[in-house]
LUMPA-777961 format. One line per field, with one value per residue: residue number from 0; residue in one letter; x, y, z of N, C-alpha, C in turn. Coordinates in steps of 0.1 Angstrom, whole numbers, plus 2048, in hexadecimal, padded with zeros to 3 digits. Example, Ala and Ser with C-alpha at 12.3 -4.5 7.8 and 13.67 -1.06 7.14 Angstrom:
<sites>
nr: [0:1] .
rest: [a:s] .
n_X: [884:880] .
n_Y: [7C7:7EA] .
n_Z: [84E:847] .
ca_X: [87B:889] .
ca_Y: [7D3:7F5] .
ca_Z: [84E:847] .
c_X: [884:881] .
c_Y: [7DF:800] .
c_Z: [84E:84F] .
</sites>
This chain:
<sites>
nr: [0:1:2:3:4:5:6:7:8:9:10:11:12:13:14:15:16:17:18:19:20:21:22:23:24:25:26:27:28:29:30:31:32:33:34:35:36:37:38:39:40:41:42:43:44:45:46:47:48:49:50:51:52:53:54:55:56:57:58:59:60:61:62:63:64:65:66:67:68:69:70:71:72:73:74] .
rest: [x:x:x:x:x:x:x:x:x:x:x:x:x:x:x:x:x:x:x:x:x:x:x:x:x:x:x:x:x:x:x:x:x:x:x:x:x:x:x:x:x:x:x:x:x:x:x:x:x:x:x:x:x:x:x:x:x:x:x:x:x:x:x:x:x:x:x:x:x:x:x:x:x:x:x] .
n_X: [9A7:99B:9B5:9A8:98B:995:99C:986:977:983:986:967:962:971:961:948:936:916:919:914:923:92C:930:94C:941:924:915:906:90A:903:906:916:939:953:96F:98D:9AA:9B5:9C4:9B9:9A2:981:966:946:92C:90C:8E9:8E6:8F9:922:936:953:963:977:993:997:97E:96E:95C:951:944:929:923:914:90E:909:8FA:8F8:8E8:8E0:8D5:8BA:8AC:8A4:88E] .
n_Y: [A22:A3C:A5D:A76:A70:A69:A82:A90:A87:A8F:AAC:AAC:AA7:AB6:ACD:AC3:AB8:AA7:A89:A6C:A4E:A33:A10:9F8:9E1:9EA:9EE:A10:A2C:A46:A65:A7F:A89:A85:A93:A7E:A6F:A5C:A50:A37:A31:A40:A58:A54:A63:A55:A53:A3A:A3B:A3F:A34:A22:A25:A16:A22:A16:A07:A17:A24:A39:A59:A71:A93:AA9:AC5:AE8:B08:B27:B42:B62:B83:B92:B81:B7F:B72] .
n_Z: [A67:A56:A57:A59:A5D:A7B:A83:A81:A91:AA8:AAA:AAE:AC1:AD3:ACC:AD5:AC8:ABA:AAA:A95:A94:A7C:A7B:A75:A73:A6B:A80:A90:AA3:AB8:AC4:ADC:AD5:AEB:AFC:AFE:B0E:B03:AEA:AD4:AD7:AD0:AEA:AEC:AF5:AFC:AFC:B0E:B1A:B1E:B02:AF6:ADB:AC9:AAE:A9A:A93:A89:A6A:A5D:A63:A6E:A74:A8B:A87:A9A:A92:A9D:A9A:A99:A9F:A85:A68:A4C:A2C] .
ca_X: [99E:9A4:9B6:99D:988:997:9A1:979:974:989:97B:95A:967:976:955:93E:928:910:91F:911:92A:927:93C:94A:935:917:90E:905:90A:8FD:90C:91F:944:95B:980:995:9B9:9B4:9C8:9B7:993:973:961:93A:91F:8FE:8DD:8E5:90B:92B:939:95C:95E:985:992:998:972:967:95A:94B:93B:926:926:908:914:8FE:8FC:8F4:8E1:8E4:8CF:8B0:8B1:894:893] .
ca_Y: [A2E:A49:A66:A7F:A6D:A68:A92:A94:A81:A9A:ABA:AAD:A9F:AC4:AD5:ABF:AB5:AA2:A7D:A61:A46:A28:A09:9F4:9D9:9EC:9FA:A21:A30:A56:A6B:A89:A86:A89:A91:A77:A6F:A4A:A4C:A2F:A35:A4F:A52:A5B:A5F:A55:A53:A2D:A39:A3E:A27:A23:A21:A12:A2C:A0C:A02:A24:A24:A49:A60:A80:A9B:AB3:AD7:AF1:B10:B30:B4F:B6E:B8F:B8E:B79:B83:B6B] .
ca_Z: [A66:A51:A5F:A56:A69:A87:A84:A80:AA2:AB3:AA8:AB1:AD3:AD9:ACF:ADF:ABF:AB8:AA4:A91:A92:A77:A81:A68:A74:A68:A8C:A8F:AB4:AB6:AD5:ADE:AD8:AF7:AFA:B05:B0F:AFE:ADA:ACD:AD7:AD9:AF5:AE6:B01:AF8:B02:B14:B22:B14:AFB:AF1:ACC:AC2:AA7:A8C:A8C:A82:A5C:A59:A6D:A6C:A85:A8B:A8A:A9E:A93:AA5:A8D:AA0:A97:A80:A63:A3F:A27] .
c_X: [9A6:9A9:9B0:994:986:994:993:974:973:983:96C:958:969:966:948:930:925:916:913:91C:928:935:942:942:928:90D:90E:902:909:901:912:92F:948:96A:984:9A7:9BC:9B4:9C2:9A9:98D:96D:956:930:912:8F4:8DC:8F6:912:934:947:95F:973:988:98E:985:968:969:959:944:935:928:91A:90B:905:902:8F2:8F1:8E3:8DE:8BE:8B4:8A3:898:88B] .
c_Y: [A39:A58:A70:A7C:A6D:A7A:A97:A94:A89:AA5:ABA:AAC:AB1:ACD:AD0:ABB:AA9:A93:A73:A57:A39:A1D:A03:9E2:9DB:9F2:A0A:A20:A42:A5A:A78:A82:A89:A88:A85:A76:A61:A54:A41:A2C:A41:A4C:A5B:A57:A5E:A55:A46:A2D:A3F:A31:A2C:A1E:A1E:A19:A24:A06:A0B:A24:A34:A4C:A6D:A86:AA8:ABF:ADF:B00:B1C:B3C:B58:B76:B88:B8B:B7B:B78:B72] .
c_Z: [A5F:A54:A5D:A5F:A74:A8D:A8C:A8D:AA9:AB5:AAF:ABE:AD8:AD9:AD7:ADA:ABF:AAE:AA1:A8B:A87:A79:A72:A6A:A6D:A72:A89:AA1:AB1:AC7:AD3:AE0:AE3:AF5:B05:B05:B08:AEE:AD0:ACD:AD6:AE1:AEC:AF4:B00:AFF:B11:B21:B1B:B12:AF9:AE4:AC6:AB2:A98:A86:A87:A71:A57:A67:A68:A78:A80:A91:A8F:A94:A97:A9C:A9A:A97:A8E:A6D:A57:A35:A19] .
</sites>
């Protein structure tokens, strides 16, 4: 996995976002990252559980940023 990647995981694990995982099988798993103490997996909790995703069979991922507007907004 590329370490960019993995970095991406983290960040998302710490904030608590949104993930679409693609394996390199060709699976897609969609969840909330979670921090873990396991160096060699993520823990993603989905709609069915949480899965543990082994860092090496991760291909790509996105991550679904919130963001929060504040005040009034004219276009």
């Amino acid at each position: 996995m590329d370490k960019k990647l993995k970095q991406s995981l983290k960040v998302a694990a710490v904030r608590r976002e949104l993930i679409v995982v693609w394996l390199l099988n060709g699976d897609k798993i969609k969840g909330i990252a979670e921090v873990s103490a396991d160096s060699e997996r993520v823990k993603i909790n989905t709609i069915e559980g949480p899965v543990w995703v082994p860092y090496v069979d991760v291909e790509d991922i996105s991550r679904v940023i919130r963001f929060r507007v504040e005040g009034e907004t004219t276009i």
